[in-house]
C-alpha positions in Angstrom: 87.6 144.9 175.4 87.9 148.5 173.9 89.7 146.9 171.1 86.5 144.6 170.3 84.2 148.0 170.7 86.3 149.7 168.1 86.1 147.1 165.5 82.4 146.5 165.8 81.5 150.1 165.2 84.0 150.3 162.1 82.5 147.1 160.8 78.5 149.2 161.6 79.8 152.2 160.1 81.2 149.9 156.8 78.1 148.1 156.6 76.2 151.3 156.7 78.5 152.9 153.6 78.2 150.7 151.8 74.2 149.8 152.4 73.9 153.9 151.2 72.6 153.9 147.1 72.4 157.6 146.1 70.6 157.6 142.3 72.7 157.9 139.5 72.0 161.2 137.1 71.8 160.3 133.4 71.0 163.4 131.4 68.6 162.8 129.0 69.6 164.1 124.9 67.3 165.6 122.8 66.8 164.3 119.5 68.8 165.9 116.4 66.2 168.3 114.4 66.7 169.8 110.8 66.1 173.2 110.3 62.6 173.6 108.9 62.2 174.7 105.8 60.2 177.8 104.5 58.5 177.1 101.1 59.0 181.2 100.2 62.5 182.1 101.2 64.0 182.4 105.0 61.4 184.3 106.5 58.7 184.3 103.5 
């Protein structure tokens, strides 16, 4: 009888894992930008 206790709450407790979805982090990447450009020198 034990035996059939055991194995139900390891089949709950498997169910339950595997029901648990946690979100997935994707970083987002930021776009490549030139370096603007100054009509009168660097800082002109």
């Amino acid at each position: 009888m034990s035996k059939k206790i055991i194995l139900g709450l390891v089949l709950v407790s498997a169910f339950a894992a595997c029901q648990r979805q946690e979100p997935v982090y994707v970083p987002q990447v930021d776009p490549v930008t030139t370096e603007p450009q100054f009509p009168n020198g660097k800082f002109g």
